[in-house]
PDB file of N, CA, C and O in Angstrom:
ATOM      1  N   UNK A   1     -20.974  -5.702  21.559  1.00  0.00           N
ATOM      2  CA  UNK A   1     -20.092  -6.811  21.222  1.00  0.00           C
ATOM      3  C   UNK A   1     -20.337  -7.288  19.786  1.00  0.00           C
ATOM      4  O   UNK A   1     -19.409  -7.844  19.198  1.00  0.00           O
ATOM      5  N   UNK A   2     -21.532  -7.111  19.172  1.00  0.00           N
ATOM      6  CA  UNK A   2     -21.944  -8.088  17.904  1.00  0.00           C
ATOM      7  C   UNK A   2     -21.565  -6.690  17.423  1.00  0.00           C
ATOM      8  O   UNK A   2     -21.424  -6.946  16.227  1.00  0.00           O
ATOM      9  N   UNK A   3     -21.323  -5.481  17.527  1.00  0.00           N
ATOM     10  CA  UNK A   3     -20.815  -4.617  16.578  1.00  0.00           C
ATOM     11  C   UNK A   3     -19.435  -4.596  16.294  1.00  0.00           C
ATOM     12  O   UNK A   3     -19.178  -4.154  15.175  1.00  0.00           O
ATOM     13  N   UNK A   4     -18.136  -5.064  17.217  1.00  0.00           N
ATOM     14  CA  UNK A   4     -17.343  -5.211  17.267  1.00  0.00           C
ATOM     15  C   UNK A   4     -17.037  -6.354  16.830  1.00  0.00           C
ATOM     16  O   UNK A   4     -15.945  -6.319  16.264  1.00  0.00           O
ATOM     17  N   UNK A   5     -17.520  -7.376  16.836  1.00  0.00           N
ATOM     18  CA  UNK A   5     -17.106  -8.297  15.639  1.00  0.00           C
ATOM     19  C   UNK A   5     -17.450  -8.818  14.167  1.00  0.00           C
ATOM     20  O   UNK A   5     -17.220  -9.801  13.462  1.00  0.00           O
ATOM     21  N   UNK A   6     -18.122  -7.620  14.103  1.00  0.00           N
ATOM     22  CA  UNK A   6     -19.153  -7.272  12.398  1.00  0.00           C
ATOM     23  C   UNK A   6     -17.760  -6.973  11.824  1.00  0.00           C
ATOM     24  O   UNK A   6     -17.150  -7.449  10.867  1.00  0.00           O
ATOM     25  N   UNK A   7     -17.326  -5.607  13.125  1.00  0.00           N
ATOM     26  CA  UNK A   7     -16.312  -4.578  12.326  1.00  0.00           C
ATOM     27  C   UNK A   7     -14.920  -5.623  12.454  1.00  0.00           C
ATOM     28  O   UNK A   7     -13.936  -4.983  12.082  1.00  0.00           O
ATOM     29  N   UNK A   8     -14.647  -6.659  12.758  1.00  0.00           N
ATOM     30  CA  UNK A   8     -13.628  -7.112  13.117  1.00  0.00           C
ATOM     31  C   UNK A   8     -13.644  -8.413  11.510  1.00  0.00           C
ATOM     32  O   UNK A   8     -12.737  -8.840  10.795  1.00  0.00           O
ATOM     33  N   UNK A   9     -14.597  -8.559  11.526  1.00  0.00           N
ATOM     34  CA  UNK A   9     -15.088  -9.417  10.138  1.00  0.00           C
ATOM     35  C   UNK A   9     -14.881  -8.675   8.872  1.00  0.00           C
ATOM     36  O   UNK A   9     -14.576  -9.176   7.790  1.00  0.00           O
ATOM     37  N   UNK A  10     -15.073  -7.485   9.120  1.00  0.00           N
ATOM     38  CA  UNK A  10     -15.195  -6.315   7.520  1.00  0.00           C
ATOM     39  C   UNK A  10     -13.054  -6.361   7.519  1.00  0.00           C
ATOM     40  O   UNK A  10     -12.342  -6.793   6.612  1.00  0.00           O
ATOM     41  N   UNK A  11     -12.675  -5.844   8.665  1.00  0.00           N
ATOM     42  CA  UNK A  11     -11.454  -5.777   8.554  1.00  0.00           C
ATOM     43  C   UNK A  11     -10.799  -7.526   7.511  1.00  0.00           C
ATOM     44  O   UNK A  11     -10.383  -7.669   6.361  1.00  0.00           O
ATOM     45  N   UNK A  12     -10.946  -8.182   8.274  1.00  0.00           N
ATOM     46  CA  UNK A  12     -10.419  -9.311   7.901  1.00  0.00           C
ATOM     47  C   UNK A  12     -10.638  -9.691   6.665  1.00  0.00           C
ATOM     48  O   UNK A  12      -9.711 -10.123   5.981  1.00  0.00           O
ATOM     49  N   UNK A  13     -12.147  -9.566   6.099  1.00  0.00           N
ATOM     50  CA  UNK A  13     -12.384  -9.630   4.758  1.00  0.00           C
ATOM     51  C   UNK A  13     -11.468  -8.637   3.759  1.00  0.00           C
ATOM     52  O   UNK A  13     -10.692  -8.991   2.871  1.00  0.00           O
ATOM     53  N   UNK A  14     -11.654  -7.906   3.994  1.00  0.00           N
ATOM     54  CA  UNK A  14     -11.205  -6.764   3.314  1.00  0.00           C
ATOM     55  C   UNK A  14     -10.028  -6.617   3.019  1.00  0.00           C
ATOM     56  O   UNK A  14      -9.737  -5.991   2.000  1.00  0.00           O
ATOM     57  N   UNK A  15      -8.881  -7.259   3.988  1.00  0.00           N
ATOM     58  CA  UNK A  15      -7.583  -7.465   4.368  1.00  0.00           C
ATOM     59  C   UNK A  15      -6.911  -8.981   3.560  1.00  0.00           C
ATOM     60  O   UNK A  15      -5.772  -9.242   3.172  1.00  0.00           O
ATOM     61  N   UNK A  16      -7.999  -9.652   3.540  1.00  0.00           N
ATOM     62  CA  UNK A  16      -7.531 -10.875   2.438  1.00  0.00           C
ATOM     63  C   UNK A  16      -7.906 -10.893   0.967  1.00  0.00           C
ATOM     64  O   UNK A  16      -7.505 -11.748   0.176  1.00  0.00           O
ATOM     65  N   UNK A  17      -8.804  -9.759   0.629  1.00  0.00           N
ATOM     66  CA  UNK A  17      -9.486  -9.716  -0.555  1.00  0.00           C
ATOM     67  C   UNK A  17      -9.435  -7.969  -1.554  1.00  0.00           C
ATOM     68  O   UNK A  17      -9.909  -7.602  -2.629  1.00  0.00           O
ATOM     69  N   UNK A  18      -8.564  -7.273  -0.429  1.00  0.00           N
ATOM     70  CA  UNK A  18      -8.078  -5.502  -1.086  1.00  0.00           C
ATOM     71  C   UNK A  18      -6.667  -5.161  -0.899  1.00  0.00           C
ATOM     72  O   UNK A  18      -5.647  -5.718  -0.492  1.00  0.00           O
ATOM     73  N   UNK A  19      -7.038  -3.964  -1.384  1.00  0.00           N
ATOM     74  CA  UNK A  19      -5.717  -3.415  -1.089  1.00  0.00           C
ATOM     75  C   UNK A  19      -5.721  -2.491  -0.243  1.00  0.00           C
ATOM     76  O   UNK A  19      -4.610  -2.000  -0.044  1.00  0.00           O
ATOM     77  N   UNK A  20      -6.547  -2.074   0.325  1.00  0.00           N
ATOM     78  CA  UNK A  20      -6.489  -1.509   1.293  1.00  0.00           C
ATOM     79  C   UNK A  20      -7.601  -1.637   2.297  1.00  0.00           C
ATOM     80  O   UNK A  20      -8.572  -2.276   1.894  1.00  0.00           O
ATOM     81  N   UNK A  21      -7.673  -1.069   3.762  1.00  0.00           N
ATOM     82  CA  UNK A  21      -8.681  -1.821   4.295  1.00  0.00           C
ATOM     83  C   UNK A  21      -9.496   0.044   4.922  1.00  0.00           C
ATOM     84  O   UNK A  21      -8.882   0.948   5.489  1.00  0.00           O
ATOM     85  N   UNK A  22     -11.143   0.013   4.475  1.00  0.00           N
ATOM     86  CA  UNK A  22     -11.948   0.980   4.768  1.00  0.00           C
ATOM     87  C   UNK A  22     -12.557   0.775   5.748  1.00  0.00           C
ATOM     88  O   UNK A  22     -13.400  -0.122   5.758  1.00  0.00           O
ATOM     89  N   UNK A  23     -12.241   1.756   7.160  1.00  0.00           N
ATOM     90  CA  UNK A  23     -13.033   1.572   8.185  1.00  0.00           C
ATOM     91  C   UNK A  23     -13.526   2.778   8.938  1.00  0.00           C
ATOM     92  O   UNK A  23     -12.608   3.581   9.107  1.00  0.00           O
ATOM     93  N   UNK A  24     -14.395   3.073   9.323  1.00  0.00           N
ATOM     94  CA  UNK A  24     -15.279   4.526   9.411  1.00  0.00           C
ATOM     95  C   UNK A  24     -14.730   5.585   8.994  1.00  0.00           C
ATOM     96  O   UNK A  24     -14.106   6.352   9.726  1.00  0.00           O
ATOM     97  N   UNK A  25     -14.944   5.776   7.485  1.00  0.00           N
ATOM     98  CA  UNK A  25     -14.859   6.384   6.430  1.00  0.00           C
ATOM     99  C   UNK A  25     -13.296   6.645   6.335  1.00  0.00           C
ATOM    100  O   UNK A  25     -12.821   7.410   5.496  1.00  0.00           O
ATOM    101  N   UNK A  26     -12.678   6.079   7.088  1.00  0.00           N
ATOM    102  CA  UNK A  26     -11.192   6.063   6.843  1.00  0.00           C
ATOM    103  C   UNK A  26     -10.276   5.085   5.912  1.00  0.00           C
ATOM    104  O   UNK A  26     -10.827   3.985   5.903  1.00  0.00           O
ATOM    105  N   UNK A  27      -8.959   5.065   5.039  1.00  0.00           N
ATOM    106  CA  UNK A  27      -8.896   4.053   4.231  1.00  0.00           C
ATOM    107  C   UNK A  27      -7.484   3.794   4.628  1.00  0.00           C
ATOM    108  O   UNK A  27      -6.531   4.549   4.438  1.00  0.00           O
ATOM    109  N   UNK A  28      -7.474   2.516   5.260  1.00  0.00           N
ATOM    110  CA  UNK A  28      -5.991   2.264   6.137  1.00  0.00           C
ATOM    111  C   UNK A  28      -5.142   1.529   5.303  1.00  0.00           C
ATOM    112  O   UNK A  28      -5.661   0.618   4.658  1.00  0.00           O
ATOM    113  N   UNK A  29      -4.294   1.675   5.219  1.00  0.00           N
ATOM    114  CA  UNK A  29      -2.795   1.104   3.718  1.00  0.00           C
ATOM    115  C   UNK A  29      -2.473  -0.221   4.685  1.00  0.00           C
ATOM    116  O   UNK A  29      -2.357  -0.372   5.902  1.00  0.00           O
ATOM    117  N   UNK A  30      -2.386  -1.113   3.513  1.00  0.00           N
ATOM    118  CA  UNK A  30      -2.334  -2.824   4.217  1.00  0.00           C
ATOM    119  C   UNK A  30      -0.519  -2.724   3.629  1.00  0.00           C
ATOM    120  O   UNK A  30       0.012  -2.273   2.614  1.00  0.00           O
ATOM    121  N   UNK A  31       0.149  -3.620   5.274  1.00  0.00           N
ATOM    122  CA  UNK A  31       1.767  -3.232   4.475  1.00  0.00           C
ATOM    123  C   UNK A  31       2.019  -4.842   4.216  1.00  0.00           C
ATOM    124  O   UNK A  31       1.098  -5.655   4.139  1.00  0.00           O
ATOM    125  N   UNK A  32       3.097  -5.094   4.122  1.00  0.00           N
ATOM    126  CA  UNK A  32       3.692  -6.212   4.066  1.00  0.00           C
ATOM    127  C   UNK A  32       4.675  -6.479   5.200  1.00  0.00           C
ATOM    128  O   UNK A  32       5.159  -5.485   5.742  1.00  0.00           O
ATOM    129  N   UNK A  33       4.990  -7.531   5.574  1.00  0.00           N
ATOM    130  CA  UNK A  33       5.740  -7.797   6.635  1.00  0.00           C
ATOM    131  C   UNK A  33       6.314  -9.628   6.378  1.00  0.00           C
ATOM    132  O   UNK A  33       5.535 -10.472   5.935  1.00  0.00           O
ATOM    133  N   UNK A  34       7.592  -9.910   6.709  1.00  0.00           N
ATOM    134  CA  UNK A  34       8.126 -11.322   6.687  1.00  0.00           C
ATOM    135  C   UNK A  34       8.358 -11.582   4.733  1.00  0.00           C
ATOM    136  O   UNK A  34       7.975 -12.186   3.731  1.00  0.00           O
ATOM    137  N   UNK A  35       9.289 -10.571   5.297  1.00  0.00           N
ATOM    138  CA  UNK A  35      10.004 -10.652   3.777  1.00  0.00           C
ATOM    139  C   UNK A  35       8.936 -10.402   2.399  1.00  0.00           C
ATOM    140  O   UNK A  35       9.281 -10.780   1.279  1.00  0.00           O
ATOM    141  N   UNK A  36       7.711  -9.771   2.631  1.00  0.00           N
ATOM    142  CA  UNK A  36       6.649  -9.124   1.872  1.00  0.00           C
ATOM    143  C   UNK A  36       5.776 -10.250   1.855  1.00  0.00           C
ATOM    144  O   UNK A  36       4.816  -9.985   1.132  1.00  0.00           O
ATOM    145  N   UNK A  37       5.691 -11.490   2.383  1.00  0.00           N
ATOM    146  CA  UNK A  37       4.495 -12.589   2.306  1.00  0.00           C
ATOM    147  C   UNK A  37       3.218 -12.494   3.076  1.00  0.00           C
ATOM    148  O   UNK A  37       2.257 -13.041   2.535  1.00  0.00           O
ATOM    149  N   UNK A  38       3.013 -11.920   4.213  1.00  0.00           N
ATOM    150  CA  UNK A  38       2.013 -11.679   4.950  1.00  0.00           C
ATOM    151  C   UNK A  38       1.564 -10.174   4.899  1.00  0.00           C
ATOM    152  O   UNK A  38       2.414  -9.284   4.922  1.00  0.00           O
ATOM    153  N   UNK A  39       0.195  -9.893   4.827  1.00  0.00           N
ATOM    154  CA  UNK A  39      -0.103  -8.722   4.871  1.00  0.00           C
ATOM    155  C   UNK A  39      -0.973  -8.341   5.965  1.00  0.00           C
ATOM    156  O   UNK A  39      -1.817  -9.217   6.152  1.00  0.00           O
ATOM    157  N   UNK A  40      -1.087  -7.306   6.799  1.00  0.00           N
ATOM    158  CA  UNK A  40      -1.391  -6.844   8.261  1.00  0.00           C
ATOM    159  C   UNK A  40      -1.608  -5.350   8.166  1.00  0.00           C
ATOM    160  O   UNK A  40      -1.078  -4.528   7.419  1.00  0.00           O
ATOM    161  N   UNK A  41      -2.627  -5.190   9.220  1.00  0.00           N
ATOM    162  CA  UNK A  41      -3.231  -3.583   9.010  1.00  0.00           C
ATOM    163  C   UNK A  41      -3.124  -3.001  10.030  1.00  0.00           C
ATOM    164  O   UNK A  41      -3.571  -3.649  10.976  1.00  0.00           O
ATOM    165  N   UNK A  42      -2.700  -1.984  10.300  1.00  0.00           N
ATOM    166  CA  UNK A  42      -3.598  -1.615  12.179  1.00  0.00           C
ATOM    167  C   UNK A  42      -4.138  -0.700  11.892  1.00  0.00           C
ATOM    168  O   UNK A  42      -3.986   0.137  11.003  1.00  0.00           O
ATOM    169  N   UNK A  43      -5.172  -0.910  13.080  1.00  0.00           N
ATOM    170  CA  UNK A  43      -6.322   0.014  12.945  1.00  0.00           C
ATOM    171  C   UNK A  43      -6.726   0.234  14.711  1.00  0.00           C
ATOM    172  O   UNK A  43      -6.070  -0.343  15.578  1.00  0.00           O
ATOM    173  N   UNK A  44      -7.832   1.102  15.017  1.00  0.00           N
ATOM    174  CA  UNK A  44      -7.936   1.576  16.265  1.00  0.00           C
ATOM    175  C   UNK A  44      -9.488   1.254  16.134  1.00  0.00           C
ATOM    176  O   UNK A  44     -10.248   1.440  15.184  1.00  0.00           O
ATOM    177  N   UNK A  45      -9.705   0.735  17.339  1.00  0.00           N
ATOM    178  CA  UNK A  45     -11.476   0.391  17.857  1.00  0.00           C
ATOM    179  C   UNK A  45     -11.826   0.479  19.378  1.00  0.00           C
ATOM    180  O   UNK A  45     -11.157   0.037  20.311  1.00  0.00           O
ATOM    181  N   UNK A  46     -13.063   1.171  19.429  1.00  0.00           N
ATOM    182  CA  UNK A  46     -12.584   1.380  20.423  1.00  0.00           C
ATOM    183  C   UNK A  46     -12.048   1.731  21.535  1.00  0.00           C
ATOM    184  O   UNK A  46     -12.167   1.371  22.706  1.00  0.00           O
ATOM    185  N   UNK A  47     -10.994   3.054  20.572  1.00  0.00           N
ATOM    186  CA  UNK A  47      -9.988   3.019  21.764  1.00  0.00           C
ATOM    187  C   UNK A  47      -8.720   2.130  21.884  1.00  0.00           C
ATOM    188  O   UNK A  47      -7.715   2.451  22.519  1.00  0.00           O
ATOM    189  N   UNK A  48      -8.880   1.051  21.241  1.00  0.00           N
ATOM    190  CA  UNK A  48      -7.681  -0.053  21.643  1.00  0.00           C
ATOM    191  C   UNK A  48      -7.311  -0.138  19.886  1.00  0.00           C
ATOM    192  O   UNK A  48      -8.088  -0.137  18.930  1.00  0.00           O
ATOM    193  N   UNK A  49      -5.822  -0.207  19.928  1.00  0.00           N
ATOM    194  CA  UNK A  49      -5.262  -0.451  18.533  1.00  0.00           C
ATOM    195  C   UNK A  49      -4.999  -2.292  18.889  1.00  0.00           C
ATOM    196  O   UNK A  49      -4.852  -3.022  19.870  1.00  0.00           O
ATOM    197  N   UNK A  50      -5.047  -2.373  17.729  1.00  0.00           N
ATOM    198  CA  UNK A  50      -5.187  -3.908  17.292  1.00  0.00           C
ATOM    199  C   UNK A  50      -4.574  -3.816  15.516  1.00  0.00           C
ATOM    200  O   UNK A  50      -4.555  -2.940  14.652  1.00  0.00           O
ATOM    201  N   UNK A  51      -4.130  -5.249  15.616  1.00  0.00           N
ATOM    202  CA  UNK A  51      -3.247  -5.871  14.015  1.00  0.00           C
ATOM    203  C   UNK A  51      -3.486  -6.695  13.372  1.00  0.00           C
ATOM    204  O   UNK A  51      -2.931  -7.758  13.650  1.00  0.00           O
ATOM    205  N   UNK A  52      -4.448  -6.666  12.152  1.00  0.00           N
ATOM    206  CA  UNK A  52      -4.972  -7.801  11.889  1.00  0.00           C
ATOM    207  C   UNK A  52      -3.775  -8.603  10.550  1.00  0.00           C
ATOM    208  O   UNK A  52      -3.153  -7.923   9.734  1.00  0.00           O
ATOM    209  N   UNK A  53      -3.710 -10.060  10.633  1.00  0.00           N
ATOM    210  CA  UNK A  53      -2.330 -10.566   9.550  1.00  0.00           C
ATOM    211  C   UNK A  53      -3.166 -11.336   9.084  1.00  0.00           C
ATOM    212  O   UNK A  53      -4.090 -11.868   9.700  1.00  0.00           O
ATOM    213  N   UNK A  54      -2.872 -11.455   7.867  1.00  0.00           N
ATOM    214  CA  UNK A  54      -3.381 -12.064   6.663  1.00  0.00           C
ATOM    215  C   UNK A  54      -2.788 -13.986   7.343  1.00  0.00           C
ATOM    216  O   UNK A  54      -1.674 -14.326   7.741  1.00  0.00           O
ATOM    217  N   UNK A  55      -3.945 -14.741   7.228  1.00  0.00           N
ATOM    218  CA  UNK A  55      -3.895 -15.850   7.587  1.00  0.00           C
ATOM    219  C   UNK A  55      -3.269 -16.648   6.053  1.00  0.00           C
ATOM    220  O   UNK A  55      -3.390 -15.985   5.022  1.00  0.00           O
ATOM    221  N   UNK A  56      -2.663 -17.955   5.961  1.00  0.00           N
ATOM    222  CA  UNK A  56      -2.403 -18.387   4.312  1.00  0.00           C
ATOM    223  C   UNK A  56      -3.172 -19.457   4.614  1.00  0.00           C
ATOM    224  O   UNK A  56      -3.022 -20.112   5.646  1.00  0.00           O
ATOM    225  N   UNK A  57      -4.254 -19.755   3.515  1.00  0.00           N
ATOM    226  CA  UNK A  57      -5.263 -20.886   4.224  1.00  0.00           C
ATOM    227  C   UNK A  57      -4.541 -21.670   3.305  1.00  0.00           C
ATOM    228  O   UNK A  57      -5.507 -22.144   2.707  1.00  0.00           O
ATOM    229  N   UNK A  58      -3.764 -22.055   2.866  1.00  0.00           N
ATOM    230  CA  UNK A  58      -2.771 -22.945   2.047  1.00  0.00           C
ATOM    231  C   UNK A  58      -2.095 -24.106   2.844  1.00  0.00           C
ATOM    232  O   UNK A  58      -1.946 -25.298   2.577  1.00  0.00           O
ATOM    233  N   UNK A  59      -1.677 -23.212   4.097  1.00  0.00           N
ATOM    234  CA  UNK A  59      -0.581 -23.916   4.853  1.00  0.00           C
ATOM    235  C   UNK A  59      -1.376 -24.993   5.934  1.00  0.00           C
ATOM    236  O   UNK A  59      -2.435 -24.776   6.523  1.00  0.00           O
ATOM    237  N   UNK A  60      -0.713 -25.943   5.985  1.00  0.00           N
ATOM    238  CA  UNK A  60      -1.437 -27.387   6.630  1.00  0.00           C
ATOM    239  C   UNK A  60      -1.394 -27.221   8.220  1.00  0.00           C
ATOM    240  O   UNK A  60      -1.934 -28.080   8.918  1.00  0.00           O
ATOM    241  N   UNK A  61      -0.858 -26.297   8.702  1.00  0.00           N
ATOM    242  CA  UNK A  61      -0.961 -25.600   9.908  1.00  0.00           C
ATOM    243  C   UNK A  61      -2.038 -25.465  10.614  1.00  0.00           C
ATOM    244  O   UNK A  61      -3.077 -25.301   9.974  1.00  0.00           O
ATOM    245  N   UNK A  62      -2.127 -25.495  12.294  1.00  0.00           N
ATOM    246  CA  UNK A  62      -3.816 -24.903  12.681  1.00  0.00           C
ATOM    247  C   UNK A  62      -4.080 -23.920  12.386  1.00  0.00           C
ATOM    248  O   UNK A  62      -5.292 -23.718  12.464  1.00  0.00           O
ATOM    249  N   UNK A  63      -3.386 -22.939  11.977  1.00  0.00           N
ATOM    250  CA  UNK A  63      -3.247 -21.469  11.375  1.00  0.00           C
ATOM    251  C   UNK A  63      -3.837 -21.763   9.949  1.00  0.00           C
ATOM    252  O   UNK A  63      -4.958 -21.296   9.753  1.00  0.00           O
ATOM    253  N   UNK A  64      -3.475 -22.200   9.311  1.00  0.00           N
ATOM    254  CA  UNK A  64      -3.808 -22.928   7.598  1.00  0.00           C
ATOM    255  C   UNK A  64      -5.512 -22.997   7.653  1.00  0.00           C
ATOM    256  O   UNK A  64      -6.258 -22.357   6.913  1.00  0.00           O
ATOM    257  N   UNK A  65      -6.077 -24.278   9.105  1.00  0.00           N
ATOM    258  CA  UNK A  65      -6.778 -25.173   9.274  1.00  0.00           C
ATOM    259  C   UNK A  65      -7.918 -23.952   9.417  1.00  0.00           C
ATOM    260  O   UNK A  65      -8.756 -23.903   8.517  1.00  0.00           O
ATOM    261  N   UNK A  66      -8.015 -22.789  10.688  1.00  0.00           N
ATOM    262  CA  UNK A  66      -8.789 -21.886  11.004  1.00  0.00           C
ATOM    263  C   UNK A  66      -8.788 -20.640   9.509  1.00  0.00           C
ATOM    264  O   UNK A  66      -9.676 -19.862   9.160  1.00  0.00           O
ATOM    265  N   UNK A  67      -7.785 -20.826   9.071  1.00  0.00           N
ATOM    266  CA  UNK A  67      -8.106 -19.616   8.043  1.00  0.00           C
ATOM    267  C   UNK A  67      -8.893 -20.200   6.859  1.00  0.00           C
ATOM    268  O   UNK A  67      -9.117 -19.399   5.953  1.00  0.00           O
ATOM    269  N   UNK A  68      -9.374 -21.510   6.697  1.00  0.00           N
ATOM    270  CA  UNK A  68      -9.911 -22.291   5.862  1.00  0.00           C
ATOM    271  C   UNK A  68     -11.291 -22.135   5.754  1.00  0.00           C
ATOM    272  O   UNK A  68     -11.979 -21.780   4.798  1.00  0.00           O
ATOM    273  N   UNK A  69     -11.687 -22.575   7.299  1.00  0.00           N
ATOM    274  CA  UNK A  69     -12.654 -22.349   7.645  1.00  0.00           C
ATOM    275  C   UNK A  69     -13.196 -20.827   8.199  1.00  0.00           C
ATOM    276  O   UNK A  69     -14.222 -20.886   8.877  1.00  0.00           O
ATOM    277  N   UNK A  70     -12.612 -19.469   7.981  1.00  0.00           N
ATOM    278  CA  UNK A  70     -12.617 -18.715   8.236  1.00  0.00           C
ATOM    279  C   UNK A  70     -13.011 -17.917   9.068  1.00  0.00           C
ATOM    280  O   UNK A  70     -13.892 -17.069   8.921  1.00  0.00           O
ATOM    281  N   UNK A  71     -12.130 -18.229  10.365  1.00  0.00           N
ATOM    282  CA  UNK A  71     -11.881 -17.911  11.865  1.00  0.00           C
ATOM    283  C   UNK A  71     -11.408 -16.575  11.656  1.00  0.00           C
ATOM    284  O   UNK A  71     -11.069 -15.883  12.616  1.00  0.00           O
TER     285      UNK A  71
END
């Protein structure tokens, strides 16, 4: 479990701060989505595919509020 959310932390970092996101030795292309403002990756862990979206810690939202504090 604490490995799966190391790797779930590297994604997210990586995803608000690159351009692309590197995950066991693979290098996954971050797209755009909602008229090109949000950016989101998928990737496979696991076994299970999962989508990680760029949070806007800008917005006064609980969405805003958790990406601030970096949930």
């Amino acid at each position: 479990m604490v490995i799966k959310h190391k790797v779930l932390e590297s994604v997210a970092a990586q995803l608000m701060n690159g351009d692309a996101v590197t995950l066991e030795d693979k290098k996954l292309r971050i797209k755009r989505v909602s008229s090109g403002r949000l950016r989101t990756v998928q990737f496979e862990l696991n076994g299970r595919r999962f989508e990680a979206i760029e949070q806007n810690r800008n917005k006064p939202s609980r969405w805003g509020q958790l990406a601030r504090e970096k949930h």
